[in-house]
MIZA-777280 format. One record per residue (C-alpha): x, y, z; residue in one letter; residue number from 1. Coordinates in steps of 0.1 Angstrom, whole numbers, plus 5000, padded with zeros to 4 digits. Layout:
PT; X; Y; Z; a; NUM
...
//
This chain:
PT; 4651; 4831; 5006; x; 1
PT; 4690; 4837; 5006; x; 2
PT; 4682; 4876; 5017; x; 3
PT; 4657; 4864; 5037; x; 4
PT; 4679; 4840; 5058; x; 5
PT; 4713; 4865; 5057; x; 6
PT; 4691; 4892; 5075; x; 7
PT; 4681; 4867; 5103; x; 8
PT; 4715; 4856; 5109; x; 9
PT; 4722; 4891; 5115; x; 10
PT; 4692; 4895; 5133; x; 11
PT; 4703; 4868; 5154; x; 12
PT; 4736; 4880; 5159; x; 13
PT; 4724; 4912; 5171; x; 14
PT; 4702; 4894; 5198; x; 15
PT; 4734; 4880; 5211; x; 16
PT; 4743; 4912; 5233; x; 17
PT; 4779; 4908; 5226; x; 18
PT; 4800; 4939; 5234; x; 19
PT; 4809; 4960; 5202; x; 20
PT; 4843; 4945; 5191; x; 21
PT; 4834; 4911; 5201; x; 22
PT; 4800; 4918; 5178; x; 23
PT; 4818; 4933; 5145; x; 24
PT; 4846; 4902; 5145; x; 25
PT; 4816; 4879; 5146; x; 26
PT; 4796; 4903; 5112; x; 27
PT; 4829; 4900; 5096; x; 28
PT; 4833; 4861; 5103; x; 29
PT; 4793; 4855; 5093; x; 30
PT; 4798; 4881; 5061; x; 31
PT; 4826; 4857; 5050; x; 32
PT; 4800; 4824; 5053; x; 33
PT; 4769; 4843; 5041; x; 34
PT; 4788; 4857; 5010; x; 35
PT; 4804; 4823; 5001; x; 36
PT; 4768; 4806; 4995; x; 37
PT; 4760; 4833; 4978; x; 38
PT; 4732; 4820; 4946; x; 39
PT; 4750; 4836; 4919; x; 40
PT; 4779; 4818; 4928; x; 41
PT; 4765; 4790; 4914; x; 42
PT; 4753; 4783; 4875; x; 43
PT; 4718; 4778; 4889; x; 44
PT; 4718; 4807; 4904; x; 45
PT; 4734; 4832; 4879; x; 46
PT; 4714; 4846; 4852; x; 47
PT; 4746; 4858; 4833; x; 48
PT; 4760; 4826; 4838; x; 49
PT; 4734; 4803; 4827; x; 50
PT; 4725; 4826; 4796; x; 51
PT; 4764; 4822; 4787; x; 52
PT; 4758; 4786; 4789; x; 53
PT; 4729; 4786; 4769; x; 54
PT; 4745; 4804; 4744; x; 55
PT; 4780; 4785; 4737; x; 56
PT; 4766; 4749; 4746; x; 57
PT; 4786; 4743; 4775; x; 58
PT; 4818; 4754; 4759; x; 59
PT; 4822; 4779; 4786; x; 60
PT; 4822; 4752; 4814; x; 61
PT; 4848; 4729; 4800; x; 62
PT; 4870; 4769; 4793; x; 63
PT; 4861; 4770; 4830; x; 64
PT; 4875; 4739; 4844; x; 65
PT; 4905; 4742; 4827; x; 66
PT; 4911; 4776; 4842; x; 67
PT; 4898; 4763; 4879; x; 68
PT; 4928; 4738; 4872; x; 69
PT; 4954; 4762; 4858; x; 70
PT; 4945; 4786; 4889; x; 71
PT; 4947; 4753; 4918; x; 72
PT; 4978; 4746; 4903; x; 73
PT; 4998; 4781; 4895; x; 74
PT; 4977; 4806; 4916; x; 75
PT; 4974; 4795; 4951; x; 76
PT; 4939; 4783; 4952; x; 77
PT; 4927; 4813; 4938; x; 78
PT; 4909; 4825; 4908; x; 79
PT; 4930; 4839; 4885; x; 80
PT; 4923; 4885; 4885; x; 81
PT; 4947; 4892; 4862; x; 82
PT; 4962; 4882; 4827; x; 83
PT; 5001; 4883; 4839; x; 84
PT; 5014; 4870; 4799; x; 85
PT; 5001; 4906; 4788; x; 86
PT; 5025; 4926; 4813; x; 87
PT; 5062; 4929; 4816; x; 88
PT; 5080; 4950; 4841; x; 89
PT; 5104; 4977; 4821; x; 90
PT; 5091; 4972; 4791; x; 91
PT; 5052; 4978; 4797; x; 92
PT; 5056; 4985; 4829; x; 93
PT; 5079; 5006; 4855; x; 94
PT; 5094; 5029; 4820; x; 95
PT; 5104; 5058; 4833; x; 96
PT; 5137; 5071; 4827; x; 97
PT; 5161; 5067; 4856; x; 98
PT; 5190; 5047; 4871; x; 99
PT; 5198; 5030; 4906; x; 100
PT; 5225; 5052; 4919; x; 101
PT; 5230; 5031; 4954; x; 102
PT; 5226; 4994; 4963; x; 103
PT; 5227; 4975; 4995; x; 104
PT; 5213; 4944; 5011; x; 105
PT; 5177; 4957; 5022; x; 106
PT; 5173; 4981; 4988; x; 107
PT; 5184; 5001; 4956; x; 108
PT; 5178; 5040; 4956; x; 109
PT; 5169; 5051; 4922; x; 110
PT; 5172; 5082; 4908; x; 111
PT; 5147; 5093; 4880; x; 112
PT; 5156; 5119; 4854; x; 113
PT; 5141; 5154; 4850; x; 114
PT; 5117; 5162; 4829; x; 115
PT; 5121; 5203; 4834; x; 116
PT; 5153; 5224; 4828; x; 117
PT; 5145; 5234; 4867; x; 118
PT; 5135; 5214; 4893; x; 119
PT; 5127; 5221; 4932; x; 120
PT; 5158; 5225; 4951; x; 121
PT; 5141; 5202; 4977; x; 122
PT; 5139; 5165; 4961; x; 123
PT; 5111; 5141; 4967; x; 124
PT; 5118; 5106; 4988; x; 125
PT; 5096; 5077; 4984; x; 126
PT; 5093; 5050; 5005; x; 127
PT; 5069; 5020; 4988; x; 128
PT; 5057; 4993; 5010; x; 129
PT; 5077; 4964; 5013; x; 130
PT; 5048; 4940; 5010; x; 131
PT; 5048; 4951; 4971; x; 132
PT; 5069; 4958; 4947; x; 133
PT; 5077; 4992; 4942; x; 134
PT; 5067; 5002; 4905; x; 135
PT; 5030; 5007; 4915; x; 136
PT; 5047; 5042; 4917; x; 137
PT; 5056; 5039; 4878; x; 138
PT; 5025; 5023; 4859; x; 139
PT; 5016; 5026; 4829; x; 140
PT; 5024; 5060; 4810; x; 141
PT; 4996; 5085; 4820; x; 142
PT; 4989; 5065; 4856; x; 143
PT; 5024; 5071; 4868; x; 144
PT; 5032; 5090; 4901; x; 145
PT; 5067; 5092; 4891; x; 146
PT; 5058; 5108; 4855; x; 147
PT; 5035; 5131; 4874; x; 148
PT; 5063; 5144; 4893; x; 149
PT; 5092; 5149; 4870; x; 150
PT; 5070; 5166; 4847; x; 151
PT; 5057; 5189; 4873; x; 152
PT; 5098; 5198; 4884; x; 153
PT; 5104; 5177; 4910; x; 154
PT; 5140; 5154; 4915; x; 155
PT; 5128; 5125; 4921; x; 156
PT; 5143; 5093; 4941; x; 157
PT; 5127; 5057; 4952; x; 158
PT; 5135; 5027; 4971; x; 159
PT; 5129; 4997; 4954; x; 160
PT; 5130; 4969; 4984; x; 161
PT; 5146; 4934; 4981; x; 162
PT; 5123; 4905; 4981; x; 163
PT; 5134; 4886; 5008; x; 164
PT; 5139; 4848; 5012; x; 165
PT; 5147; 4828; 5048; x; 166
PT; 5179; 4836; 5047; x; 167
PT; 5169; 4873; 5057; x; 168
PT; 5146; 4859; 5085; x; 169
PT; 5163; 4887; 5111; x; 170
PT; 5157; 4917; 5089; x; 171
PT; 5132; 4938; 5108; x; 172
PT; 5113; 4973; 5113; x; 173
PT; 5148; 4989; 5125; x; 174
PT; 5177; 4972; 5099; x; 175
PT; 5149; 4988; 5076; x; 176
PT; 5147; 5021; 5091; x; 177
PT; 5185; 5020; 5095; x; 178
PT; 5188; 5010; 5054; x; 179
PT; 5163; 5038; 5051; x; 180
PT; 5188; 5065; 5065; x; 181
PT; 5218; 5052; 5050; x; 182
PT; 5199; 5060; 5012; x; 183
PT; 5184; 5091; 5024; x; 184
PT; 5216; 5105; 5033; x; 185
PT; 5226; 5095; 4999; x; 186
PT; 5200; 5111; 4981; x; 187
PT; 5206; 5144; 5001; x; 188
PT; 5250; 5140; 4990; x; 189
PT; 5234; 5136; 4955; x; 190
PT; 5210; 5164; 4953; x; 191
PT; 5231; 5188; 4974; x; 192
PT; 5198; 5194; 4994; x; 193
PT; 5200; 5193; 5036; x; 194
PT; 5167; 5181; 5033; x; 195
PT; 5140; 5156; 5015; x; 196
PT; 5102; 5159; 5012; x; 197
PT; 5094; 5125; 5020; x; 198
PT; 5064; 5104; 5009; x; 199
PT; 5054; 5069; 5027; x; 200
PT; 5025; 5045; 5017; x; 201
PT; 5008; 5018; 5037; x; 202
PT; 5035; 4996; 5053; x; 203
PT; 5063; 5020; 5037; x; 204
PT; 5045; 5054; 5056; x; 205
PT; 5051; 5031; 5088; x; 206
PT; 5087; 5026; 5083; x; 207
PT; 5090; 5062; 5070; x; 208
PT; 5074; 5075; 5104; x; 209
PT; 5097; 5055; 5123; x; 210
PT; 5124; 5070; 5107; x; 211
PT; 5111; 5103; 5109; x; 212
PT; 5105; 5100; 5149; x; 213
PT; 5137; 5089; 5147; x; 214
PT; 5159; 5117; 5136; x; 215
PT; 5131; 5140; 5156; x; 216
PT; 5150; 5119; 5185; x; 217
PT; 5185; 5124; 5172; x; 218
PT; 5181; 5161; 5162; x; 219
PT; 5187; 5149; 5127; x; 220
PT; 5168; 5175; 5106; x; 221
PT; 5168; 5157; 5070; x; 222
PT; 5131; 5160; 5062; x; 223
PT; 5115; 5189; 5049; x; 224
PT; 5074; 5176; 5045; x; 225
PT; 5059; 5140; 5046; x; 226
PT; 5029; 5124; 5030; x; 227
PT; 5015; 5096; 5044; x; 228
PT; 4993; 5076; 5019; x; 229
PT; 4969; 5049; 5030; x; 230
PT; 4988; 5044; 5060; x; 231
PT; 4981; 5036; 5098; x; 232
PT; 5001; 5043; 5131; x; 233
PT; 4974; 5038; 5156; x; 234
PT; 4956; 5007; 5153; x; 235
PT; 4943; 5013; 5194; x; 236
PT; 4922; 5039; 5184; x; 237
PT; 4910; 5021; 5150; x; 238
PT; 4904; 4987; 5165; x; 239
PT; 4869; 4981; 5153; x; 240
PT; 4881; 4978; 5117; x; 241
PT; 4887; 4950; 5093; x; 242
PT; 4920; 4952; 5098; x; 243
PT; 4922; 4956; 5137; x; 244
PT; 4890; 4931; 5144; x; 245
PT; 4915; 4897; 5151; x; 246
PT; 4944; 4918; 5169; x; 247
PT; 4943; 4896; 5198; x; 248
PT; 4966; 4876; 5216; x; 249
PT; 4960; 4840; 5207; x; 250
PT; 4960; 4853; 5169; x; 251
PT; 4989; 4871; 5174; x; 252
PT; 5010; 4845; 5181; x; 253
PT; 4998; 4824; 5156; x; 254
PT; 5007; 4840; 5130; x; 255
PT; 5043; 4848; 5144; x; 256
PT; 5044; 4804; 5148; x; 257
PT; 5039; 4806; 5110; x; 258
PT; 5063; 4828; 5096; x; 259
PT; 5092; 4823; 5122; x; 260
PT; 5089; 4787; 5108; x; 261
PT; 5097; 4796; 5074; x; 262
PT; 5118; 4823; 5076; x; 263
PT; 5093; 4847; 5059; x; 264
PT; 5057; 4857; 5054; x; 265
PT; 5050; 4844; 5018; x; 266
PT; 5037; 4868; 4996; x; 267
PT; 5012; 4841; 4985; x; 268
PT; 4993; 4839; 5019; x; 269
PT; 4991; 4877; 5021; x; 270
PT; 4979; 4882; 4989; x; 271
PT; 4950; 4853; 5002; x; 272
PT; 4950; 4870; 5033; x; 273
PT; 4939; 4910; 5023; x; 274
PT; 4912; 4888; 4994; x; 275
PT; 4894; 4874; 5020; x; 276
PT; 4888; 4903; 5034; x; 277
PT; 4872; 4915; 5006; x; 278
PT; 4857; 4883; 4989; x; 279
PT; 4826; 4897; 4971; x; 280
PT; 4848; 4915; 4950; x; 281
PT; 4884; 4900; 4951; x; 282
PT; 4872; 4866; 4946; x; 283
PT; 4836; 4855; 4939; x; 284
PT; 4837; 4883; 4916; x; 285
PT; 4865; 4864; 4895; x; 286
PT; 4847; 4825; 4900; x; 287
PT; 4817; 4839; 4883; x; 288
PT; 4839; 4856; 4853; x; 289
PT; 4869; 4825; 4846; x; 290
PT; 4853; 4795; 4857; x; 291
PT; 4813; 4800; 4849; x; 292
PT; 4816; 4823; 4819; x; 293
PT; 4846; 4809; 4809; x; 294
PT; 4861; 4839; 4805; x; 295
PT; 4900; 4847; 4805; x; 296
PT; 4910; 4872; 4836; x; 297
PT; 4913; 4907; 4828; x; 298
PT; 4944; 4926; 4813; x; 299
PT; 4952; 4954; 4838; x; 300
PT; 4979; 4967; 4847; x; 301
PT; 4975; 4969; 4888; x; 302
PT; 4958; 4937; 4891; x; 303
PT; 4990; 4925; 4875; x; 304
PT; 5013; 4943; 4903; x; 305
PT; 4986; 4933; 4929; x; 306
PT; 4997; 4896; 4920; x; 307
PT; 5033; 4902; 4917; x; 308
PT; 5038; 4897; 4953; x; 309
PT; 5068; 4897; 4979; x; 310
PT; 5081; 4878; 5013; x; 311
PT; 5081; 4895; 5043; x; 312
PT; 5109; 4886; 5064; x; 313
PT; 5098; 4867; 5098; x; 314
PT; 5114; 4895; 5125; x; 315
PT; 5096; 4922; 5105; x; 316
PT; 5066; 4903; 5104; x; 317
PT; 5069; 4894; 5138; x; 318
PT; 5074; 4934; 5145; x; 319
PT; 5044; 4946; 5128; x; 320
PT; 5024; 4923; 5151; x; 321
PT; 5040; 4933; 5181; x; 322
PT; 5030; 4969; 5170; x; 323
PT; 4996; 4959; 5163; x; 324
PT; 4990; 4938; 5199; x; 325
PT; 5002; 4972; 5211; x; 326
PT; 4979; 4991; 5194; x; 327
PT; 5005; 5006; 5170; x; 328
PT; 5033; 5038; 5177; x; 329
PT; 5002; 5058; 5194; x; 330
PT; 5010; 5088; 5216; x; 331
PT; 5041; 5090; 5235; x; 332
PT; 5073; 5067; 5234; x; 333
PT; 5066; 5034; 5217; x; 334
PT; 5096; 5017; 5201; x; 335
PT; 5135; 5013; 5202; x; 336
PT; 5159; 5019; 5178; x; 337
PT; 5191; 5012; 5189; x; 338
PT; 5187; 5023; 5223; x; 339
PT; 5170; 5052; 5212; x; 340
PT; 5132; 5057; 5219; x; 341
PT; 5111; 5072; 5192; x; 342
PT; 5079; 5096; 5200; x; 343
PT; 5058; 5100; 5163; x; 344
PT; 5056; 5141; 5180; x; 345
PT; 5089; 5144; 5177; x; 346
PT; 5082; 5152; 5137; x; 347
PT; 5078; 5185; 5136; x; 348
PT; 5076; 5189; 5099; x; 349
PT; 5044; 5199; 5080; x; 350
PT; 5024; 5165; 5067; x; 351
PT; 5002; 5159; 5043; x; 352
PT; 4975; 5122; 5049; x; 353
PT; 4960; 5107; 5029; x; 354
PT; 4931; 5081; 5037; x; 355
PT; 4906; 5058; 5008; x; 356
PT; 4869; 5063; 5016; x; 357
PT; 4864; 5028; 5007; x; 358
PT; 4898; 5011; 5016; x; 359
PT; 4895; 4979; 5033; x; 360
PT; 4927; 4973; 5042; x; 361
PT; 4935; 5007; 5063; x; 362
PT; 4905; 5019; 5064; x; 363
PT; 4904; 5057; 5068; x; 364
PT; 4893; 5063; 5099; x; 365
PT; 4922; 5046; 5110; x; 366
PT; 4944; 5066; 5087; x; 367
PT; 4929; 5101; 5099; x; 368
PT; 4944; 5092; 5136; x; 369
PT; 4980; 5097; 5123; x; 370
PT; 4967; 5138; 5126; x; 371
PT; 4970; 5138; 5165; x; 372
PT; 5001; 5126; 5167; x; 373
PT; 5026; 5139; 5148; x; 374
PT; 5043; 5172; 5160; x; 375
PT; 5035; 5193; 5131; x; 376
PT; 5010; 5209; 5113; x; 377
PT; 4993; 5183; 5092; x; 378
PT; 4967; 5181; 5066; x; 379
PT; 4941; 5161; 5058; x; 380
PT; 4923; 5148; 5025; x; 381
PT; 4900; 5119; 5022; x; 382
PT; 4899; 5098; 4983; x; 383
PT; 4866; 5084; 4973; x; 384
PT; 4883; 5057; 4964; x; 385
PT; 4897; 5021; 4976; x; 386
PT; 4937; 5015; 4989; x; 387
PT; 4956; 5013; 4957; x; 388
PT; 4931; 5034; 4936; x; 389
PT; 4935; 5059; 4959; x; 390
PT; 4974; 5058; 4955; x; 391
PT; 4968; 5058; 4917; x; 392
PT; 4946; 5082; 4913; x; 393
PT; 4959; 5107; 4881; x; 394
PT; 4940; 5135; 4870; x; 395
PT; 4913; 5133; 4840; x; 396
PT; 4890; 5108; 4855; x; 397
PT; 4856; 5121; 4857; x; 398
PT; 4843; 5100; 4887; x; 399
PT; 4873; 5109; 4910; x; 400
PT; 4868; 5131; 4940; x; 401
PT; 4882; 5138; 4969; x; 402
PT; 4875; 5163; 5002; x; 403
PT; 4892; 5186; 5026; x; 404
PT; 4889; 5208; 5051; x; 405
PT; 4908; 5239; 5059; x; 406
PT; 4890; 5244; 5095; x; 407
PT; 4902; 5233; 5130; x; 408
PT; 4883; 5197; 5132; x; 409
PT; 4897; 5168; 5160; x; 410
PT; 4875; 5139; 5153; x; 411
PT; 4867; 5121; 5119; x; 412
PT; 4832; 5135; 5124; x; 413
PT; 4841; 5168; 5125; x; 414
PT; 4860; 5163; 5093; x; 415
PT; 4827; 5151; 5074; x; 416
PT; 4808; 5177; 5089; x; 417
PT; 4829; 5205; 5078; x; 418
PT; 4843; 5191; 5045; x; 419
PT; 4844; 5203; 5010; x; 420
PT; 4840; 5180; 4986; x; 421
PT; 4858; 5190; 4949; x; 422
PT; 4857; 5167; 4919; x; 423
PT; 4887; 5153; 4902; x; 424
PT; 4922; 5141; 4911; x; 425
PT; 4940; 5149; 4948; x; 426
PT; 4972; 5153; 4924; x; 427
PT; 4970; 5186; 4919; x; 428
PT; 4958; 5194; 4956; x; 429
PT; 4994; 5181; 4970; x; 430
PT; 5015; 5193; 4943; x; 431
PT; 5001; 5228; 4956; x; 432
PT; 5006; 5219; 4990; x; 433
PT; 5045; 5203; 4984; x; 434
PT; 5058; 5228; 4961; x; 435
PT; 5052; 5258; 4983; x; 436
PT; 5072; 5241; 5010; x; 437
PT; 5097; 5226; 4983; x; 438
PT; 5120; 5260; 4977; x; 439
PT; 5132; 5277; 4946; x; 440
PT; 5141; 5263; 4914; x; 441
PT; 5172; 5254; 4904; x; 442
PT; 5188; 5239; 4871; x; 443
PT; 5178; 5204; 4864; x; 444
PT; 5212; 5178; 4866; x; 445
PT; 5225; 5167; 4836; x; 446
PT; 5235; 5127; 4846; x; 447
PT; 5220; 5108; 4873; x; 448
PT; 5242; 5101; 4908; x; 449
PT; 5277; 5118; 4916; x; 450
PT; 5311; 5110; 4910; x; 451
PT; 5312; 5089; 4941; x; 452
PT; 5274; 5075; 4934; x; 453
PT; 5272; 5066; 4896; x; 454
PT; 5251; 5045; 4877; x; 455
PT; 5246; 5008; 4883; x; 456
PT; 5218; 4997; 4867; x; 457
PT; 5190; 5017; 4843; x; 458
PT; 5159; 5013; 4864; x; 459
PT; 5137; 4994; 4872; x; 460
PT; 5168; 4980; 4887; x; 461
PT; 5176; 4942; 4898; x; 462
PT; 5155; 4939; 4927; x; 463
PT; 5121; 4944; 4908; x; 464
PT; 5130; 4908; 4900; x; 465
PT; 5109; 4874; 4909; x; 466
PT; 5134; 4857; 4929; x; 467
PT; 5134; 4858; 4966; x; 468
PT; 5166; 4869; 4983; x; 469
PT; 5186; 4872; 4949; x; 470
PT; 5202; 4897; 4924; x; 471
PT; 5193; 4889; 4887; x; 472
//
C-alpha cells in the first residue's frame, strides 16, 4: 500500500505539467514527505526491528529512548551517526608528522615531513573546505591523503581554516582568497619552488579557483597544476540538481536574514541542512539502528569528522549565495577582488577534476562543467563513489572504480559514451598525472619551515580545535 500510494503521488505530480525545474524541486520536496512515513520507520513496520524486540523483551526500546534523549539534547535533533568518545584528533586522528610553519587570523599553513630522501621540486598545496575541518585530508593511517603523498615524494603543505565565531561576521570569499596568497607565497619562500601544484575540494576548490583566476588576472604565475575535487563553479548550467533546485530569490535571501543575524552560519544547521538531503540514508537509516534496535552509533572515523562541524562566517555565507543566485563564476568576468575582475579562463595551468558518481551534495554533472571554463588543458575522472568517499578513496578496496576518457568529449554524455571504466583507486591515476608535471627530484629538507618561518606548533595545529573564533 505504501509503494502503491508513493508511485501515485508521483504519478500525480507528473500530471501536473509543471515546467522541468519547477517539477524536480516539487520530487525532491515529495521524496522528503514520502520517505519520512516510510513503514520501516516504525516498529510495526520493521522486521529487524520487531525481531530485536522480540528477542531482548523490550530492552532495546528503553536503550532507544535514552539515546532519542541524549541525541534531542547534545545532537541537534538528530540521530546520533557516529560514536565521537572513540575518536580524538592527533592522537587517532590527523597523525601525521608535521608542523604549522605560518599562522594568521583566517588560517595555519602546515608543513608535513618527507617520507623520501627526494621529493618533487614542485610542492603540493591543499586547500580543505572551510565548512569542515581540515584533517579529512589525514585519517586514519592507511586512509590518509597526506600519508599517500609524502610516501609517494611529494613536499607537502595544508591550510588548516579557523572556525569562525560572530566576531568574524565580515570575513568573506576575498579576505579568504587574500589569506590564501599570503600562505601560498610562504610555502613557495619555504620550498624555494616559483611554483605550487595546487589541490582544492568542494567549497575549498572554489576559493582555490578564485585565487587561481586571480593571479591569471595579475600575471602572478605561482601555480604549476590544480585538482579540483568534488567541486562546482557553475551552478547555471547544473541547476536541476539537489543542490541548485531552491537557488531562487525569495530563498536566497532567506537564508542571508539568518546568518547575518548571528554573525555566522552554524555548523549545526549545515550539518542538518546537507542530511536532509539525503534522509534515507543520513537519517532514517540511524532512527532504525539507535532508537528501535537500541543500538549504539557506529565507530568510524569520517562519520566522526562529518560531525565535527564549523561556522561559516555571515559575509562568506552571504557570498556563496550571491554566487549561486548568479549561477556561480561561469564564463567570462564574474567577481571582484579588490578592484580586480577575475575570468576562471584566465588559468592556464593543466587541471585535473574530479566528480562522485553518486554525490549528492555536488553532484557530478555539475562538477564536470568546471572543464569548459578554465583556460587550460584539463582532465577528467568520474569516482563511483559519494562526496567524501570519493575524496577518501585509497587504493586496496576491491569495490572502488573510477572512469576516464582520453578522447575529445564536450558534454557529460559524451564522457559516458566514450569512457573507460578501470577498477580500483583514482590515487594512482593522479599521482601519474601530477608527478610528470611536478619536476625532478630533489633532496628531501631536513626541518620543517625556514629561518624566518620556524616551527609553531606540531600539527594538527591549534585551529583543529572546538572553539569558535579562538586559539587553544
Amino acid at each position: 500500500n505504501y509503494l502503491l500510494w508513493c508511485k501515485e503521488l508521483n504519478n500525480w505530480l507528473s500530471g501536473l505539467s509543471l515546467d522541468e525545474r519547477t517539477e524536480m524541486r516539487a520530487q525532491l520536496a515529495l521524496s522528503l514527505l514520502t520517505d519520512t512515513v516510510s513503514p520501516t520507520n516504525t516498529l510495526a513496520g520493521n522486521p529487524t526491528a520487531m525481531k530485536v524486540t522480540l528477542d531482548h523483551g523490550g530492552k532495546n526500546l528503553v536503550q532507544g529512548f535514552k539515546n532519542f534523549m541524549r541525541d534531542m539534547k547534545d545532537n541537534n535533533g538528530l540521530p546520533s551517526m557516529v560514536d565521537k568518545s572513540k575518536f580524538d584528533v592527533g592522537q587517532n586522528l590527523a597523525t601525521s608528522e608535521g608542523d604549522v610553519i605560518y599562522r594568521e587570523e583566517h588560517l595555519e599553513l602546515i608543513e608535513y615531513a618527507p617520507k623520501t630522501d627526494e621529493v618533487f621540486e614542485t610542492p603540493i598545496f591543499i586547500v580543505p573546505p572551510q565548512i569542515n575541518k581540515f584533517y579529512v585530508w589525514d585519517l586514519a593511517e592507511g586512509r590518509s591523503i597526506i600519508e599517500y603523498l609524502t610516501q609517494r615524494g611529494h613536499r607537502v603543505f595544508i591550510v588548516s581554516w579557523r572556525n569562525p565565531a560572530a566576531e568574524q561576521a565580515d570575513w568573506g570569499l576575498n579576505s579568504y582568497v587574500e589569506a590564501l596568497d599570503r600562505a601560498s607565497a610562504v610555502a613557495c619562500e619555504v620550498s624555494k619552488s616559483d611554483k605550487l601544484n595546487m589541490i582544492g575540494a568542494c567549497s575549498g576548490g572554489l576559493t582555490a579557483a578564485a585565487l587561481l583566476a586571480y593571479w591569471g588576472a595579475k600575471k602572478i604565475d605561482r601555480a604549476n597544476t590544480m585538482t579540483m575535487l568534488v567541486a562546482i563553479l557553475d551552478v547555471e548550467g547544473g541547476k536541476n540538481t539537489s543542490m541548485g533546485l531552491f537557488a531562487n530569490i525569495e530563498t536566497l535571501e532567506i537564508a542571508k536574514m539568518f546568518s547575518n543575524s548571528k554573525g555566522v552560519l552554524e555548523g549545526k544547521d549545515l550539518e542538518r541542512a546537507f542530511a536532509w538531503l539525503r534522509p534515507n540514508d543520513l537519517i532514517w537509516a540511524y532512527w532504525v539502528n539507535n532508537y528501535l534496535c537500541g543500538n549504539d552509533a557506529p565507530a568510524f572515523d569520517i562519520l566522526y569528522w562529518n560531525a565535527d562541524t564549523t561556522n561559516l562566517p555571515a559575509k562568506f555565507h552571504r557570498d556563496l549565495i550571491n554566487l549561486l543566485g548568479k549561477g556561480g563564476f561561469g564564463e567570462g568576468p564574474s567577481w571582484d577582488i579588490n578592484g580586480t575582475a577575475i575570468d576562471l579562463a584566465n588559468v592556464k595551468c593543466d587541471t585535473y577534476i574530479v566528480g562522485g558518481e553518486t554525490d549528492h551534495i555536488t553532484p557530478w554533472d555539475g562538477c564536470y562543467l568546471t572543464k569548459g571554463l578554465l583556460g587550460g588543458d584539463s582532465e577528467f575522472v568520474l569516482s563511483q563513489a559519494g562526496h567524501i568517499q570519493s575524496l577518501i578513496n585509497p587504493p586496496g578496496n576491491p569495490r572502488a572504480r573510477f572512469m576516464t576518457n582520453d578522447g575529445k568529449h564536450e558534454s557529460t554524455e559524451e564522457f559516458l559514451a566514450g569512457a573507460e571504466q578501470h577498477s580500483g583507486s583514482w590515487w594512482p591515476h593522479w599521482m601519474t598525472w601530477t608527478e610528470k608535471r611536478s619536476g625532478k627530484m630533489i633532496k628531501a629538507p631536513k626541518k620543517p619551515g625556514s629561518t624566518k618561518y620556524k616551527s609553531l606548533a606540531a600539527a594538527p595545529g591549534t585551529y583543529v580545535g572546538d572553539t569558535p573564533g579562538k586559539v587553544e
